[in-house]
C-alpha positions as CSV (number, residue, x, y, z in Angstrom):
1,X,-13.5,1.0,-48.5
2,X,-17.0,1.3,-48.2
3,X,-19.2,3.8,-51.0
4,X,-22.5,3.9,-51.4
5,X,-24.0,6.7,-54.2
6,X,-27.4,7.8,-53.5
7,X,-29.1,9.1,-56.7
8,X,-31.9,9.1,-58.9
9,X,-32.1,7.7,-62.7
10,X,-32.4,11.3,-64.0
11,X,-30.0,13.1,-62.5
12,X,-27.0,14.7,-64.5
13,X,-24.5,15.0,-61.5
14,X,-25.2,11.5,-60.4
15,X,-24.6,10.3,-63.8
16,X,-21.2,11.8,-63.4
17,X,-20.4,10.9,-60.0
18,X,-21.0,7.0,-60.6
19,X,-19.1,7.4,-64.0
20,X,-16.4,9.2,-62.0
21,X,-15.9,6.8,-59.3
22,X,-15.7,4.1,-62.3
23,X,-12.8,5.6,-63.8
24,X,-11.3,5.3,-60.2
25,X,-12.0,1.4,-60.3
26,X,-13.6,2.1,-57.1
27,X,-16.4,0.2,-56.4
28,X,-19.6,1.6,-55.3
29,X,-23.2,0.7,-54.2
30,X,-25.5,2.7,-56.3
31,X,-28.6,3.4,-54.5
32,X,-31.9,4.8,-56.4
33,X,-33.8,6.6,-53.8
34,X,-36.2,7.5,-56.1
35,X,-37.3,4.0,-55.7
36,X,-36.8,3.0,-52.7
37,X,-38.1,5.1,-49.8
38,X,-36.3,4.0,-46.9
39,X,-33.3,4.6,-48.6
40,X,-34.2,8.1,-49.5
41,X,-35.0,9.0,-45.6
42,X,-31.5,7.0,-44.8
43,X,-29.9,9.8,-47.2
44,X,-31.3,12.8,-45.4
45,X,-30.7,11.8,-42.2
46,X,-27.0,10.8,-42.7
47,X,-26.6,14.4,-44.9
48,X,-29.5,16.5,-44.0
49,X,-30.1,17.2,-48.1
50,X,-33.1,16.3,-50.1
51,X,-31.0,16.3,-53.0
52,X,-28.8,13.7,-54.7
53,X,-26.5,13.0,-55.3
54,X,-24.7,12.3,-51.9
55,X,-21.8,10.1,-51.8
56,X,-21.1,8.0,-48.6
57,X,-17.4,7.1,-48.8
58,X,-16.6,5.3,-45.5
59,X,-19.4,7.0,-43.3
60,X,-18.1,10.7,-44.7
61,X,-20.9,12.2,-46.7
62,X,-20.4,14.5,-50.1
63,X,-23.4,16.5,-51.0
64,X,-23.2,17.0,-54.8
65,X,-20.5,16.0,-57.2
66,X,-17.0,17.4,-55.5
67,X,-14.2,15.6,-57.4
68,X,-11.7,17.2,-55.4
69,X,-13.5,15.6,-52.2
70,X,-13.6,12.2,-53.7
71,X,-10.5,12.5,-54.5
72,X,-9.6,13.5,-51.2
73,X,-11.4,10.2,-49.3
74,X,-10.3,7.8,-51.8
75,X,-6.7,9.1,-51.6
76,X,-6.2,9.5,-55.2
């Protein structure tokens, strides 16, 4: 399984995205678009959202923090 977490250092949701998706023991590429450009136009193009978090679980995107989603793709 491949998840990448597009987010920013300051963002509350993001916080508890990554920290939920730790409790899973699922491991996950955090991605900080506030620093890395490229990254940040990757994110809109895959989700068509300016805003993070978005949560790429095996090429599916979550906009936002949806546990019942995540929960959903990982198969918890």
């Amino acid at each position: 399984m491949t998840v990448k977490v597009y987010s920013t250092p300051t963002c509350p949701w993001c916080t508890m995205a990554k920290n939920y998706l730790a409790s899973k023991n699922i491991a996950f590429e955090d991605i900080d678009v506030s620093r890395n450009p490229r990254k940040a136009i990757e994110m809109i193009e895959k989700s068509g959202q300016r805003g993070v978090p978005v949560i790429d679980i095996n090429g599916q995107i979550i906009v936002g923090f949806d546990q019942k989603k995540i929960d959903e793709m990982i198969g918890s």
